[in-house]
Structures are given as C-alpha cells and as structure tokens.
N, C-alpha and C positions, 0 to 999 in steps of 0.2 A: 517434454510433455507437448503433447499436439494439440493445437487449438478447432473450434470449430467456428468462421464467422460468417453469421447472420446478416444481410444488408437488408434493411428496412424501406422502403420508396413509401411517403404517405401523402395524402391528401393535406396541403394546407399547411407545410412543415412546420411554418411560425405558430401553427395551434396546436398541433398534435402530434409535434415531436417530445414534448414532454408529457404529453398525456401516455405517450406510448413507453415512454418510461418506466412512468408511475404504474402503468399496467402489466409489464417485464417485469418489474423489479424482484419482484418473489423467486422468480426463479431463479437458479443459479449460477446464473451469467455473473461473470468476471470484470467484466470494464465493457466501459461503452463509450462512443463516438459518436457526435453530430457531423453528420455531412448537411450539405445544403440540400437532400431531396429526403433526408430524413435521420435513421440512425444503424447506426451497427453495435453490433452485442458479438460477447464473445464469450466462448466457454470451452472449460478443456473437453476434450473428445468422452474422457476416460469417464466423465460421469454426467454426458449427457443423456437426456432420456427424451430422443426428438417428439414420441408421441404427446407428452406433459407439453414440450412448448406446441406444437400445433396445436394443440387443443386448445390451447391458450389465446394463440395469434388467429384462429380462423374465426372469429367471432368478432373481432375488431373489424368492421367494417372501412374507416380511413385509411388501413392498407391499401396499395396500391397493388403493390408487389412485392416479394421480397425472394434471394438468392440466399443459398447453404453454400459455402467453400471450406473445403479442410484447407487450414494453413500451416506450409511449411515451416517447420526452422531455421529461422535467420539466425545469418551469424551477426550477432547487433555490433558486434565488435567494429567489424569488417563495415559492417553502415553508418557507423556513429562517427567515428572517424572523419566522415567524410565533410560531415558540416558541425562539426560538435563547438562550443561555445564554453567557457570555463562558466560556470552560476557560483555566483554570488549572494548570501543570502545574509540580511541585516548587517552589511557592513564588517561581519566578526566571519563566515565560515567560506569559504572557496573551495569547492567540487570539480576538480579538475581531474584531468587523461596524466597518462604517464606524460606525455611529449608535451605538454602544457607545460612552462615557467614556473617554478616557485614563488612565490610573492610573502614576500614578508611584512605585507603590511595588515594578512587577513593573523587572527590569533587562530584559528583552525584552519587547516587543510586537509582533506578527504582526498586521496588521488584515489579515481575508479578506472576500472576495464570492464567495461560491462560483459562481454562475450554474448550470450543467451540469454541475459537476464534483463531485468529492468529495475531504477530505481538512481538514475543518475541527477537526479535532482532538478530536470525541466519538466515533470510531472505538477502538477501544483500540490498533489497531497504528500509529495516528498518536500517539496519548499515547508510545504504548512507545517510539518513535522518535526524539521530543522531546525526551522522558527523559533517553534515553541522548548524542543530540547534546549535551546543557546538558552533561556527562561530557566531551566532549571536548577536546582542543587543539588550533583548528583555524586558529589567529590567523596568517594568511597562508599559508592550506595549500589546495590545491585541491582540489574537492567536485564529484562526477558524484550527481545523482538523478535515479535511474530509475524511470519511471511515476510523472511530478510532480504530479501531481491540479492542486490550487490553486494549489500551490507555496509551501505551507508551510511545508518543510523546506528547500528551497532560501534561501527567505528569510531564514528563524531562522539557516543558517550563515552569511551575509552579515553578518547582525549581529553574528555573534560574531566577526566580522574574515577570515573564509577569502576566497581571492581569485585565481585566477578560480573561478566554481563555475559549472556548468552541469547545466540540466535539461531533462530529454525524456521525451514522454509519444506514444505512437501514436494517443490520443484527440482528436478534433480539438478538441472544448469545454475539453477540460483545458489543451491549448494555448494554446488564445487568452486561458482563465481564469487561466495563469498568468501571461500575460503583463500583462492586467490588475492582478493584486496586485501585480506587482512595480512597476506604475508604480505603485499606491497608497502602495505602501511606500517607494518612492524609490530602489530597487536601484539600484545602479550596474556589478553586479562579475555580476551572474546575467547570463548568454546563455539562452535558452532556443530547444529542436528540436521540431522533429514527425516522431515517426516512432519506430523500435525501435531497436535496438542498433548496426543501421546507421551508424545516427546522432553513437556516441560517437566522440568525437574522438581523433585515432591520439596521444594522450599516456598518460600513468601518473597515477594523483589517490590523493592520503593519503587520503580517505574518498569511499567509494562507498555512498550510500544509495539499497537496492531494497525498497520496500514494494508487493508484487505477490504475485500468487498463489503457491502454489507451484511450480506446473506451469511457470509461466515461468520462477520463478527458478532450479529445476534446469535447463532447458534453458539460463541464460546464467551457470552459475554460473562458467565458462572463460571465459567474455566477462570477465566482469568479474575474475577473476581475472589474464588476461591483461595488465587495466590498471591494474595495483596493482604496486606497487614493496615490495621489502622492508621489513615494518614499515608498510606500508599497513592500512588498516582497513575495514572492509564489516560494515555493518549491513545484516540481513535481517530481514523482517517481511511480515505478509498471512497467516501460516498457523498452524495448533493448534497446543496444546501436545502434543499426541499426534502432531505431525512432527517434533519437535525433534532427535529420534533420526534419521530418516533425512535431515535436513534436514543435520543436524551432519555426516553419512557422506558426502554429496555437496559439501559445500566440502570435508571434507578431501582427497576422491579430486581434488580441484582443487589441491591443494598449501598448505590455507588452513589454517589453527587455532585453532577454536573457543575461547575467553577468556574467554567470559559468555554465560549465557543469562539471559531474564529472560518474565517470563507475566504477564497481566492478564485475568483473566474468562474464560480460556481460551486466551486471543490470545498471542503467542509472538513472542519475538525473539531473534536470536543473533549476538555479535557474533564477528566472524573477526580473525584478524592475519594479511598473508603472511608 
C-alpha cells in the first residue's frame, strides 16, 4: 500500500500544531508526526480524496506551507536493523529481532521481523497495548486484532494461553508479515485474514484488540461491538490523548463502558466492557 505524506509548515508551531490536528482529524489520515515547524499526516494513496483535504486545509489561515510526497516502500526490515533496540515492557514481555539474545528472565518473548509493516513495539500505542494485554485473563479466551501490523499482539495473547485468536489487517505487507512472525514464533492457535472488518468471523471474542486510527475505529466501533458478548473487553488505541473524550462517547453510544483509560507521550488507550 502506498502512502500519501502531507508536510504541514504553521505559524507558531507551539500553538497551532494541535489546533491543526484537531482540525485534520476527521479526515482520514492514518498517523501523524510533530516536527519542529509543524506536522505531517499520512494517508494511503488508495483512498485519498485530495479535493476534501484542500478544502479543508485552505481555510486555515496558520498555514504557512505545506508539501504533497507519494511515499515509497521501505523495506523496514532492511531499516530497522540498523539501530533497532530489544523493548521491554513492564518488566514481563521482550520484543525482540531474530538476532537479538533470548533472555530468560522476560515470562514472554515476541521475536518480530517487521519487513513492510509496523508494530514492533517502539510505537507508544503498541507499548500501551502490551501493557494492558500482560492485565488480562485471556487463558482460553478468544482474541480478534484488528489492523494486525506484525502481529505482535496477536502473538503475545497466544502466549498467554487465549485460543482461538485471529488477526486481520487490509495491508497486504502487514499480512504476509504477520504471517511470517507467527511461524517465527511457532503459533499454533492465531488464523490470520486480509482484508477489513469483512473479514471478522460471524462469532462473539472476550477481547477485541483495535490499534488503528481513529477515523476507523469510530466507524467500526458497532462492528466490534456487535462481536462482544457480555463482559467482553475491547482495547482501543492509534489516537491522542485529547480524543479520549470523544473516543470514550462513541463506544458508549455503542452500548460499551469505558473502565480504564491510560496515555503515554500523548498516545491513548481506552479500555471498554460490554
């Protein structure tokens, strides 16, 4: 999937790099970055509609500037490599490369290759996720992740005994990259899909993990509500702490409620009960 990125130049970045957020946000941009002269937005090519964002962005006067770039395909493998760091998260899980040491003192170990994808746990909404999964009781419980990157999280519940658990991503690299970890890892219990919400399978799962934009997860917050059973659980994450409010008002309007929230460096996560 080919990206499209936006580079934002504003007037007064300390004031109106989150105003300019706030005022992006609806569209259907994918992740976004602070630089020091303002922000960058990213979207896939395949459903961008550049007239909706001008429209949007010519109005904002605090612009300064801003540049369109189609972005290549990296090979993240081939990049990550280069300076990658094993993470560490609460003392219990270790996200580590093939060529990375075993450590037997973590109770989980994730070994990833990211190739194309993302999701190797220096992201903060993949820490936030991790987090919260090592929290759970998942010991023969079934697990849906949506927008599986590497399939990280899919994995980590494998390990902690959930069973079946299945992951779907619409990105094709993420797909195949998931599919790879999981033979690295030795899954036995992960199915993994290609494709969106389509995809999920006509059951009910004690925890649903969606680490995706916002924009998505409001539009499938019924989806996934749909497939939850009383006392089910849905972890959300991809989005600020300054959505938390309206993130929190849209699982409720789904019949869900909010039990924890939790932030890292800005990044947000919130978890639901049905």
């Amino acid at each position: 999937m080919k990206y499209i990125e936006f580079t934002f130049k504003v007037n007064e970045p300390e004031v109106y790099r989150d105003i300019l957020l706030a005022q992006i946000s609806h569209l259907p941009f994918e992740s976004f970055e602070e630089t020091e002269e303002g922000l960058k937005a990213y979207i896939p090519e395949s459903i961008m509609i550049k007239e909706d964002i001008l429209k949007t962005i010519g109005v904002l006067k605090y612009i300064k500037n801003y540049d369109i770039t189609e972005i290549a395909k990296v090979n993240w493998n081939e990049e990550w490599e280069k300076e990658y760091q094993a993470i560490m998260v609460e003392n219990q899980c270790l996200i580590r490369a093939p060529f990375h040491p075993n450590d037997t003192r973590f109770l989980f170990q994730v070994i990833i290759k990211p190739q194309m994808s993302f999701g190797t746990g220096h992201h903060n909404t993949t820490y936030l996720m991790v987090k919260h999964i090592l929290n759970e009781n998942i010991y023969n419980k079934s697990v849906l992740d949506m927008g599986c990157g590497t399939g990280v999280l899919a994995i980590l519940t494998e390990q902690k005994g959930a069973n079946p658990v299945w992951a779907i991503d619409n990105d094709e690299w993420a797909y195949k990259n998931t599919i790879s970890n999981c033979l690295i890892n030795g899954t036995e219990f992960v199915s993994v899909r290609f494709g969106d919400k389509n995809e999920i399978p006509d059951k009910k799962f004690h925890l649903i993990l969606a680490n995706i934009n916002k924009n998505v997860l409001k539009r499938d917050m019924k989806d996934f509500a749909d497939h939850m059973n009383k006392g089910s659980v849905l972890l959300l994450s991809g989005f600020f702490e300054v959505d938390i409010e309206e993130m929190s008002s849209v699982a409720e309007a789904n019949g869900l409620k909010v039990t924890n929230t939790d932030t890292r460096e800005e990044w947000a996560l919130i978890k639901c009960v049905k």
